[in-house]
LUMNU-861121 format. One record per residue (C-alpha): x, y, z; chain; residue number from 1. Coordinates in steps of 0.5 Angstrom, whole numbers. Last residue first. Layout:
LUMNU-861121
(r (X, Y, Z), 'A', NUM),
...
//
This chain:
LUMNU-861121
(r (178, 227, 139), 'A', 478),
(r (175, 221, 136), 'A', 477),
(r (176, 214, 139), 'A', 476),
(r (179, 210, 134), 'A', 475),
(r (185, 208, 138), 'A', 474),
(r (182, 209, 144), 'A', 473),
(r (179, 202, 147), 'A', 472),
(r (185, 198, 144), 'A', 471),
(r (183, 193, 139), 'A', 470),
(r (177, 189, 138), 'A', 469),
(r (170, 193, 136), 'A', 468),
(r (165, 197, 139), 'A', 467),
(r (161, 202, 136), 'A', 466),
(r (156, 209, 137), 'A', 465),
(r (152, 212, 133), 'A', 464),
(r (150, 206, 127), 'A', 463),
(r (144, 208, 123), 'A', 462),
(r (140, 203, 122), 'A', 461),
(r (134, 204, 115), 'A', 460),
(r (128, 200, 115), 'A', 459),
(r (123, 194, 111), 'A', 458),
(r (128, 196, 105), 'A', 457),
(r (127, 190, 99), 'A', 456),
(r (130, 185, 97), 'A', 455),
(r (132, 180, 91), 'A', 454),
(r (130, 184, 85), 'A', 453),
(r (133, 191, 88), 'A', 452),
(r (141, 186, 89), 'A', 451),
(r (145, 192, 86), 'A', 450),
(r (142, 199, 88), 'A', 449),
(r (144, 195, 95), 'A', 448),
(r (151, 195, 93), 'A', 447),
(r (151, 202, 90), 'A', 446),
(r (148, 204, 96), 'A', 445),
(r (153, 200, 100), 'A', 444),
(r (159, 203, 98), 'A', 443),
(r (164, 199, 98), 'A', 442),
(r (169, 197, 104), 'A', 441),
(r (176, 200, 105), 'A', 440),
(r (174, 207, 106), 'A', 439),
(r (169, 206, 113), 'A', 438),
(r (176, 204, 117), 'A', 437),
(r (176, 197, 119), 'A', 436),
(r (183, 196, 116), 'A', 435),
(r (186, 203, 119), 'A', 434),
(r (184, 199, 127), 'A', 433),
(r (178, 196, 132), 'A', 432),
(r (177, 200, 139), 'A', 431),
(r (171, 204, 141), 'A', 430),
(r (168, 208, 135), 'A', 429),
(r (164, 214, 136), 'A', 428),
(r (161, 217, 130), 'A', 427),
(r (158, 224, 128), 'A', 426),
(r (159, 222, 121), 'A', 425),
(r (163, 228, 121), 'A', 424),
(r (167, 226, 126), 'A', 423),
(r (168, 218, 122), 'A', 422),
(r (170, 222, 117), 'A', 421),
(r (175, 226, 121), 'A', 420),
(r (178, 221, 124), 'A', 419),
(r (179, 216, 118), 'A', 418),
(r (184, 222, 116), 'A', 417),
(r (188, 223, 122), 'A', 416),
(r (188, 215, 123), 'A', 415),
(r (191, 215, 116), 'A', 414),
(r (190, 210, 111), 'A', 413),
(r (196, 207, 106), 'A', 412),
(r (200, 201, 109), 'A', 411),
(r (194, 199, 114), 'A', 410),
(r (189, 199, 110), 'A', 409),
(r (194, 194, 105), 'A', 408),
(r (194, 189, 109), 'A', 407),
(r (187, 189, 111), 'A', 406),
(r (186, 188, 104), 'A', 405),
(r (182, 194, 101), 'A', 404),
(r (175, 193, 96), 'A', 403),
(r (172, 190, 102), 'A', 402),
(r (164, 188, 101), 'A', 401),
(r (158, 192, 103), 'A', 400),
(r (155, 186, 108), 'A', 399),
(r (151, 180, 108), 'A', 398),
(r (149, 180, 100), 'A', 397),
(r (143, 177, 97), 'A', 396),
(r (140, 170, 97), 'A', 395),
(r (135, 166, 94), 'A', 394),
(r (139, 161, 90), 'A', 393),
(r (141, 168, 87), 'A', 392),
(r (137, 166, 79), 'A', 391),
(r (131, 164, 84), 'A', 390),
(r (129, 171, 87), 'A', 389),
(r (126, 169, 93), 'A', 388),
(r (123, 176, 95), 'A', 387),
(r (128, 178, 101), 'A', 386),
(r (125, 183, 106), 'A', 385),
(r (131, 187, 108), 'A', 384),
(r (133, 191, 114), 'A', 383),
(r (139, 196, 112), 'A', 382),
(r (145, 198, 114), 'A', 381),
(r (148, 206, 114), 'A', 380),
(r (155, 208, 114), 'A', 379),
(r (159, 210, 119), 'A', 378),
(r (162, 203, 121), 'A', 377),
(r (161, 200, 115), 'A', 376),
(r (155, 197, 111), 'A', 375),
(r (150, 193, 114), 'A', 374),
(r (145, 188, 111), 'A', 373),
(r (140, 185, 116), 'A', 372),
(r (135, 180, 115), 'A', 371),
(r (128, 178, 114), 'A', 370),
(r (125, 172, 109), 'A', 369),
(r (118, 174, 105), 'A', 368),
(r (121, 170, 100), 'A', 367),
(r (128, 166, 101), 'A', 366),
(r (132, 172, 101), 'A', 365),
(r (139, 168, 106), 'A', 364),
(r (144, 172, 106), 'A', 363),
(r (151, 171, 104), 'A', 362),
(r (158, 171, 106), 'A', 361),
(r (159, 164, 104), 'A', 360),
(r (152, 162, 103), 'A', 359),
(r (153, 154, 101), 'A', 358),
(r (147, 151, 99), 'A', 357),
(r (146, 144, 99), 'A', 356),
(r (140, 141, 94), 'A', 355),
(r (134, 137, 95), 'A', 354),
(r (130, 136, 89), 'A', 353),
(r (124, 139, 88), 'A', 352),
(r (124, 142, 81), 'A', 351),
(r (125, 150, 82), 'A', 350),
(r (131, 147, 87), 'A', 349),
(r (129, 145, 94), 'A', 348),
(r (134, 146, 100), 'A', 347),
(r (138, 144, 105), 'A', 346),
(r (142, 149, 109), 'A', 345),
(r (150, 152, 109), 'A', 344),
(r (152, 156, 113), 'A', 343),
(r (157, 163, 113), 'A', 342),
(r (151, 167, 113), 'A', 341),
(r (146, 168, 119), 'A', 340),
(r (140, 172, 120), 'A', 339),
(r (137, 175, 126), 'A', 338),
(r (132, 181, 127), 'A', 337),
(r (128, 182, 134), 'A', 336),
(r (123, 187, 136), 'A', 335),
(r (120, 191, 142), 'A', 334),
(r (127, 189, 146), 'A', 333),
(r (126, 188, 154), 'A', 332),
(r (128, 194, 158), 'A', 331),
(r (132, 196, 163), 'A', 330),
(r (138, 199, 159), 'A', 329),
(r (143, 195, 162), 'A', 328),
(r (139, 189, 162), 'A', 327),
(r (138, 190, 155), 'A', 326),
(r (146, 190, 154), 'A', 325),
(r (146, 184, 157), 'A', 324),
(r (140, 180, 154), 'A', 323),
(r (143, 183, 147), 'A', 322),
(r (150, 181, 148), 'A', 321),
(r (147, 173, 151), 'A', 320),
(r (142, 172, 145), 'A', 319),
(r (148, 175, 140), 'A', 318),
(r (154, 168, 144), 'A', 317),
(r (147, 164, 143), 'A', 316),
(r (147, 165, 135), 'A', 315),
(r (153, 163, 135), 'A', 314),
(r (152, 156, 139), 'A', 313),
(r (146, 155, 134), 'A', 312),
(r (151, 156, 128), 'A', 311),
(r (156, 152, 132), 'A', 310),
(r (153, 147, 133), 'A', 309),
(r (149, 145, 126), 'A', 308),
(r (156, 145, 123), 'A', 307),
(r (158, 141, 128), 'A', 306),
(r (152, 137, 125), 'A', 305),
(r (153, 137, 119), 'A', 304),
(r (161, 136, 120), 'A', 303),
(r (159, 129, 122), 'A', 302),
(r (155, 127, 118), 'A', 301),
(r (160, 128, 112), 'A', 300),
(r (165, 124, 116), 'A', 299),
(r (160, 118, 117), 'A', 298),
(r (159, 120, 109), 'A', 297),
(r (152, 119, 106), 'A', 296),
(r (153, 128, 106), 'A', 295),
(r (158, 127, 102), 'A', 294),
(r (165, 131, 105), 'A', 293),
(r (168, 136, 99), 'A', 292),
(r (174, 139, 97), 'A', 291),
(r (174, 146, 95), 'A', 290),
(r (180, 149, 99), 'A', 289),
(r (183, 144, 93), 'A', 288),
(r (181, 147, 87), 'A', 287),
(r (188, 151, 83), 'A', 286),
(r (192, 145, 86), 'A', 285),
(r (186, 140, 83), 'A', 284),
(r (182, 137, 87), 'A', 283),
(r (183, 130, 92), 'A', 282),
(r (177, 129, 96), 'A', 281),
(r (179, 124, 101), 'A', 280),
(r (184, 127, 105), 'A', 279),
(r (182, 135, 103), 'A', 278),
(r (176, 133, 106), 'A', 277),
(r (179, 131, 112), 'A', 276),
(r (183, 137, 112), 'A', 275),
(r (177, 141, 111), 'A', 274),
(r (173, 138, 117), 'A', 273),
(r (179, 140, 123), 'A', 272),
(r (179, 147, 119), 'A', 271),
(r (172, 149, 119), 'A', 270),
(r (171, 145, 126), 'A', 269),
(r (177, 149, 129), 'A', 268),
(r (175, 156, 126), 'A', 267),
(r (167, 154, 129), 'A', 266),
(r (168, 152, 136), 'A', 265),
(r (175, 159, 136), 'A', 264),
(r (169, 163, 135), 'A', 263),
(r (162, 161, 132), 'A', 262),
(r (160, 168, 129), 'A', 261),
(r (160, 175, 130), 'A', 260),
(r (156, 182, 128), 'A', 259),
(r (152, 186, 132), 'A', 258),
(r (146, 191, 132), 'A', 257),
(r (143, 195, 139), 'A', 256),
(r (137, 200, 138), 'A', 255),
(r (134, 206, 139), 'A', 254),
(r (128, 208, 135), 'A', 253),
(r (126, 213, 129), 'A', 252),
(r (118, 212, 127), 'A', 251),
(r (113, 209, 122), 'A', 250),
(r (109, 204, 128), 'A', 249),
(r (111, 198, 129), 'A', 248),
(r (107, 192, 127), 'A', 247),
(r (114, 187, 128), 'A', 246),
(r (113, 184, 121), 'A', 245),
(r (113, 191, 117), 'A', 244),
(r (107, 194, 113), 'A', 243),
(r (109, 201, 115), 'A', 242),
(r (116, 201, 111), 'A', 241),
(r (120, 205, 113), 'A', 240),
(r (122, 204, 121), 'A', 239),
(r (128, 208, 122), 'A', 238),
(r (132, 204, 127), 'A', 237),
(r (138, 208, 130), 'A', 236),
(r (145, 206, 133), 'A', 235),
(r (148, 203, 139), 'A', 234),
(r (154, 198, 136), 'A', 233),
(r (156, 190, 137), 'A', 232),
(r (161, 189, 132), 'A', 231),
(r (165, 183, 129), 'A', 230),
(r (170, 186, 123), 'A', 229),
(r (176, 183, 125), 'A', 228),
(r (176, 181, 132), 'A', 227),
(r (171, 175, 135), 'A', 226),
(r (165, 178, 139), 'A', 225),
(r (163, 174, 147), 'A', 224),
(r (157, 171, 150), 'A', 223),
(r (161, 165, 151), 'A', 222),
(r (168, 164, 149), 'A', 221),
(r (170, 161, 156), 'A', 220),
(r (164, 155, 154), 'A', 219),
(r (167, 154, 147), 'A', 218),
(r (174, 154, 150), 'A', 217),
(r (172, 148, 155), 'A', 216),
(r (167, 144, 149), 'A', 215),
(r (173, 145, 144), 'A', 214),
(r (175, 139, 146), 'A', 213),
(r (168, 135, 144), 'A', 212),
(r (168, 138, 138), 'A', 211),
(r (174, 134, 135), 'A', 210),
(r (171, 128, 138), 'A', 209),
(r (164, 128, 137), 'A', 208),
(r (159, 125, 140), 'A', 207),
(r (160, 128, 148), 'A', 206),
(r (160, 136, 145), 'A', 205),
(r (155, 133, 140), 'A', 204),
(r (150, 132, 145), 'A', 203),
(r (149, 140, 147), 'A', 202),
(r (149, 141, 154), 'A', 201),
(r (153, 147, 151), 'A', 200),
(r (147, 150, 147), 'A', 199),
(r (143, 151, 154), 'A', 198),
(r (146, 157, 156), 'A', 197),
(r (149, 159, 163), 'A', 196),
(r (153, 166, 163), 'A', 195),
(r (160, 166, 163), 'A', 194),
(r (164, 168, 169), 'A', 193),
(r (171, 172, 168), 'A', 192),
(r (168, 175, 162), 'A', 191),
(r (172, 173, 156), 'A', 190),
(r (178, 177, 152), 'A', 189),
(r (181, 174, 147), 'A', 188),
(r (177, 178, 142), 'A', 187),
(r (172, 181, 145), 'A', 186),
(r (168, 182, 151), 'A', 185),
(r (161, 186, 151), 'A', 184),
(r (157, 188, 157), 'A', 183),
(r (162, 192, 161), 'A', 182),
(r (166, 197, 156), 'A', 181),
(r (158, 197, 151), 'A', 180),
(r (154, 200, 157), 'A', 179),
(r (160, 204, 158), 'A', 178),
(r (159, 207, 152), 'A', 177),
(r (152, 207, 152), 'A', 176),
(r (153, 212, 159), 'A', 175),
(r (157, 216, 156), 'A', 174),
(r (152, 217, 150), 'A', 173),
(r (146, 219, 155), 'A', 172),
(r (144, 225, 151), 'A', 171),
(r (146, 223, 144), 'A', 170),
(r (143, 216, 144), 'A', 169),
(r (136, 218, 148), 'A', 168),
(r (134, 222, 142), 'A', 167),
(r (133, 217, 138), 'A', 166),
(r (126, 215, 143), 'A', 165),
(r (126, 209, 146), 'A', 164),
(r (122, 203, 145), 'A', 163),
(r (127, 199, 143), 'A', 162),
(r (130, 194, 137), 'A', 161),
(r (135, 188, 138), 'A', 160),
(r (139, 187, 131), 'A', 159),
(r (143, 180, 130), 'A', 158),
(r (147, 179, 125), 'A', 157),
(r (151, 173, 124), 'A', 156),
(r (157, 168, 123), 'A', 155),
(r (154, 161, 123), 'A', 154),
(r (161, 157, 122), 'A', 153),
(r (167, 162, 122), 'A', 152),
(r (172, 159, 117), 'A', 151),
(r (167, 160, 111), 'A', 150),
(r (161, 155, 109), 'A', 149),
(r (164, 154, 101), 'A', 148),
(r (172, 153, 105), 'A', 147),
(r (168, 147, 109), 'A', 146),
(r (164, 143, 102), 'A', 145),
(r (158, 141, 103), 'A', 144),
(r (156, 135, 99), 'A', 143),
(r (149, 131, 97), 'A', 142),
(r (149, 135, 91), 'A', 141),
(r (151, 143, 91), 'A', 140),
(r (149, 149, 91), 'A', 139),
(r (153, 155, 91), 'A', 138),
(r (152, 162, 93), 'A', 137),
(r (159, 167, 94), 'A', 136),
(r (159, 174, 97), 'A', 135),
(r (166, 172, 100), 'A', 134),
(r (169, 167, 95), 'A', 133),
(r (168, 160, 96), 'A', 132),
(r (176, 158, 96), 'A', 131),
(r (179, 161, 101), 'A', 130),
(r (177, 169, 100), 'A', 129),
(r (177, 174, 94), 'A', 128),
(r (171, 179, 94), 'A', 127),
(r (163, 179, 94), 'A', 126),
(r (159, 185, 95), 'A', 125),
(r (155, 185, 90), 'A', 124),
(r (153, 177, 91), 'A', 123),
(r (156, 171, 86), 'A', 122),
(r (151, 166, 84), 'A', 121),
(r (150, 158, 84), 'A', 120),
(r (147, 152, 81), 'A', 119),
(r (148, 145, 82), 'A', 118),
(r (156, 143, 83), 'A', 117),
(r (157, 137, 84), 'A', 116),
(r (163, 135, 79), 'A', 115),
(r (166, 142, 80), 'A', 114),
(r (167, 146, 75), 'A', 113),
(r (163, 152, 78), 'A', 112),
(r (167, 153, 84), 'A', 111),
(r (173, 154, 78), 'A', 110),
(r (169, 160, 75), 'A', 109),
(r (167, 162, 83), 'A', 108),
(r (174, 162, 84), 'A', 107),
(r (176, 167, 79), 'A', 106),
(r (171, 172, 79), 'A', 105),
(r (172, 173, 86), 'A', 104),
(r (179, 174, 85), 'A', 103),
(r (178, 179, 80), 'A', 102),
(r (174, 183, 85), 'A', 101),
(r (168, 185, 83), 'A', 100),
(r (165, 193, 83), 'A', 99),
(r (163, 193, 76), 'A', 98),
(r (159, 186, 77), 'A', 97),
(r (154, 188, 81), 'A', 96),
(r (149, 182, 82), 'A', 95),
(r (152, 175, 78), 'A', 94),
(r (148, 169, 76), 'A', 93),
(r (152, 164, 74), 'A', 92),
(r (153, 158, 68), 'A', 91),
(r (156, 152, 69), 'A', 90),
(r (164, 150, 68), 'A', 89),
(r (166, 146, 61), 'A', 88),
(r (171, 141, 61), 'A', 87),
(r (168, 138, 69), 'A', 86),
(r (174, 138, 75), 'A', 85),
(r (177, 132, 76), 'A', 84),
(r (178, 128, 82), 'A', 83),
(r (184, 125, 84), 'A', 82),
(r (183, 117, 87), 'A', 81),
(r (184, 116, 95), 'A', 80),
(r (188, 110, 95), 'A', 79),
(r (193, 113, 102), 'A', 78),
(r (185, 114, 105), 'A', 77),
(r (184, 106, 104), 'A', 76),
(r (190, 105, 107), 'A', 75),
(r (189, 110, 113), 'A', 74),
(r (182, 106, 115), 'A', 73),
(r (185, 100, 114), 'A', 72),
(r (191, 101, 119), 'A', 71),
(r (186, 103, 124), 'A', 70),
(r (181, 98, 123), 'A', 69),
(r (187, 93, 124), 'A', 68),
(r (190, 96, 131), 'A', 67),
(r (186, 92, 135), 'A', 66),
(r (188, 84, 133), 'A', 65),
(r (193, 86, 127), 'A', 64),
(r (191, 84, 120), 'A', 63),
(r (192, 90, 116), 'A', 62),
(r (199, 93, 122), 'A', 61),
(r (204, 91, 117), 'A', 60),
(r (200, 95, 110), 'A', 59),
(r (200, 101, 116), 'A', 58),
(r (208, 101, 115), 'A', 57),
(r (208, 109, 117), 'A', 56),
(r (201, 111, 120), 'A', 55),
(r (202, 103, 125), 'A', 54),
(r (210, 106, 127), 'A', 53),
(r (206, 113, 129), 'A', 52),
(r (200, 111, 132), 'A', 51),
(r (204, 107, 136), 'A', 50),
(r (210, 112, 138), 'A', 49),
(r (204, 116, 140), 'A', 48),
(r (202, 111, 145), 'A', 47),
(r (208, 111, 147), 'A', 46),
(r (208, 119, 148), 'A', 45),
(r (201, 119, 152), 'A', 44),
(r (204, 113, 157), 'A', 43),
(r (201, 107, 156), 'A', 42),
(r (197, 103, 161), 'A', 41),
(r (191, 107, 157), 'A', 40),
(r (192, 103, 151), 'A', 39),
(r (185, 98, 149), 'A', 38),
(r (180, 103, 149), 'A', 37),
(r (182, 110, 149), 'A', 36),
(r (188, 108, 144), 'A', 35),
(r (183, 104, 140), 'A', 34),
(r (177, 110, 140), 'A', 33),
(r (182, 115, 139), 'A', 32),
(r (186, 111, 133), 'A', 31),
(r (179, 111, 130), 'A', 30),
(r (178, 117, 131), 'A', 29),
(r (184, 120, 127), 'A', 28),
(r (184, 115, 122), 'A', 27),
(r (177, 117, 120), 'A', 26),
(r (177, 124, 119), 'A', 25),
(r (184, 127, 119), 'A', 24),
(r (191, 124, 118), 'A', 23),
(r (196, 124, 122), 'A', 22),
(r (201, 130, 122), 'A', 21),
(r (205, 131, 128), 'A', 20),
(r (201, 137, 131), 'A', 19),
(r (194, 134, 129), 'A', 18),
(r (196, 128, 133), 'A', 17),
(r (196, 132, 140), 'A', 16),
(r (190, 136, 137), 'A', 15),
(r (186, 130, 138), 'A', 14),
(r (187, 128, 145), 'A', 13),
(r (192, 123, 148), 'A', 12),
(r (190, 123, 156), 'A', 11),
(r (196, 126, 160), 'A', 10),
(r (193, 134, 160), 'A', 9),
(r (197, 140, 162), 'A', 8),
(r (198, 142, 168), 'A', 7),
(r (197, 149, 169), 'A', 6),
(r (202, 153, 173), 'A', 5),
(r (199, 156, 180), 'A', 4),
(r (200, 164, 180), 'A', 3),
(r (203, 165, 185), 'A', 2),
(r (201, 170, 191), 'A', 1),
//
């Protein structure tokens, strides 16, 4: 049977003018509104050639009938002034600064010089990213900045905690494993019939343009993990601290953690919303990816509520992973963790004004405040309670930290090597690759020994068996 060809769409859509670079923001949707509204007759590739003509001489068009509020909305962003950064940057709070980056150090200087920057504070496992750094906390005033929220909008921990005895892992792991083939997808890969969740009814996917395209994808993606360092993985709870919020007993238990975020929905909001702050807020070279949006903004709007969504379709895409793997075990979780990083909230200062706090690789430790801070796949991660220290913005790290690029992973690790520690750990992994290996992160008891002022350990998860993107049996162990 042949494989049907699939039509591509005659109705001009905003990544059609992203491929021949009109602006971002408000020239865009107006030019959607006013192609939507008064050129339909017009074939896509007219109607592009109009858009082109009014982007070139928009000076000509000021005055015209429909095509006026465009020309105006691209004249106004062409007389954007420079925004200079501040003479003397604001001091930080830095945790664990002997296992640093320089990169990171260098990013959060020039953060620190921005003209709406409030307060901020660097986490021990921070390294060099775009420009937040990793490990990064700024708070701001009435602006979010897209790179200090992070590519991957609303990424997560989510941790399920089950009335099974640790000793079922070791006895039925072929079993967990395929648990993990059939019930976790990641990558490019999708299940052929997502499940339904009431996050893609959302009002924004029909308000918003450039989310309003992403809704289809968005679906495909449902209940899914992202590549890189997104997991989903069976392993041990030990349950430490007899005071916990879920009123279990001191013990060792079976549980599910993983790790991922808002897929293609966020990656293509952070870049659509950086474009348009990189338009109307025009930074030096060296802080450019740190341009902001003013949240009294239309486009500020916008992106907040985006934002908004794809933290919320993230937390989704976990909720259906654990429903699943639940499913599969016949039982239902005694206790459930979740905690995001990758967002920014509003928040009140030690004075009570309202502030923007960007946690780029960070996890939110306002007091009493749960979360989850994993290590790597063979070292343990931790549920903390945060103690709401200000000098962090109430904040600690979201994981160990890498201390090896990717790129350089790949060029000096062995798989033999890596095999055998991960042997010795007594871990199974299916699938990932040398640049998720144990040694390109930080220890994470050095990392944790760095943030005691800011959480303290409610219990300890030992990661067992662990899935991640790539080829099942790369990593496997022989």
């Amino acid at each position: 049977m042949k494989k049907k060809n699939k039509q591509k769409s005659t109705k001009l859509a905003a990544s059609d003018l992203q491929k021949i670079g009109f602006p971002a923001g408000k020239p865009l949707g107006t030019a959607l509104n006013i192609i939507h509204t008064y050129y339909t007759d017009l074939g896509k590739n007219h109607q592009i050639e109009l858009l082109q003509d009014v982007m070139a001489a928009p000076d000509q068009y000021q005055l015209h009938a429909t095509l006026g509020p465009l020309a105006q909305a691209i004249l106004a962003r062409n007389e954007t002034k420079p925004v200079d950064l501040k003479q003397e940057r604001q001091e930080y709070k830095v945790y664990g600064a002997e296992g640093i980056q320089e990169g990171a150090f260098q990013q959060m200087e020039i953060a620190m010089c921005l003209p709406v920057t409030h307060a901020g504070a660097l986490m021990p496992d921070a390294h060099q990213g775009y420009g937040l750094p990793i490990g990064g906390v700024l708070a701001t005033l009435n602006a979010v900045i897209p790179y200090g929220v992070g590519v991957d909008i609303g990424c997560r921990m989510s941790m399920s905690i089950y009335d099974i005895h640790h000793g079922f892992l070791n006895k039925n792991r072929e079993e967990l494993k395929k648990m993990l083939m059939d019930n976790t997808r990641f990558g490019f890969t999708s299940f052929k019939k997502p499940m339904y969740h009431e996050v893609m009814d959302r009002h924004e996917f029909s308000e918003i343009p450039i989310v309003h395209e992403l809704k289809d994808r968005a679906y495909q993606q449902l209940g899914t993990s992202g590549g890189g360092n997104h997991f989903v993985e069976f392993g041990t709870v030990e349950i430490q601290d007899a005071n916990n919020e879920f009123g279990l007993p001191l013990g060792t238990y079976l549980s599910v953690l993983s790790h991922s975020g808002s897929r293609g929905l966020g990656a293509n909001i952070a870049g659509y919303y950086t474009k348009v702050a990189m338009d109307v807020c025009r930074l030096p070279l060296e802080a450019k990816h740190l341009a902001w949006l003013d949240l009294d903004t239309e486009a500020g709007q916008e992106y907040w509520m985006a934002m908004n969504l794809a933290g919320d379709y993230a937390s989704a895409c976990h909720h259906q992973i654990h429903q699943r793997l639940s499913a599969a075990l016949g039982t239902e979780p005694m206790a459930t963790i979740e905690n995001h990083h990758n967002f920014a909230w509003k928040e009140k200062d030690a004075k009570g004004r309202e502030v923007i706090v960007h946690r780029k690789g960070a996890t939110p430790a306002g007091k009493g405040v749960l979360g989850i801070i994993p290590g790597s796949m063979a070292t343990p991660g931790f549920i903390v309670r945060g103690k709401g220290d200000p000098a962090s913005l109430n904040s600690a790290s979201h994981g160990a930290g890498r201390v090896m690029s990717r790129t350089q992973a790949q060029k000096t690790l062995s798989l033999p090597d890596v095999q055998k520690q991960l042997k010795k750990a007594g871990i199974e992994v299916i699938g990932s690759s040398l640049d998720e290996a144990p040694m390109v992160y930080k220890d994470i008891h050095k990392v944790m020994a760095s943030q005691e002022d800011l959480v303290e350990i409610v219990g300890t998860f030992q990661p067992k068996i662990v899935r991640m993107n790539g080829d099942e049996k790369y990593m496997e162990v022989d």
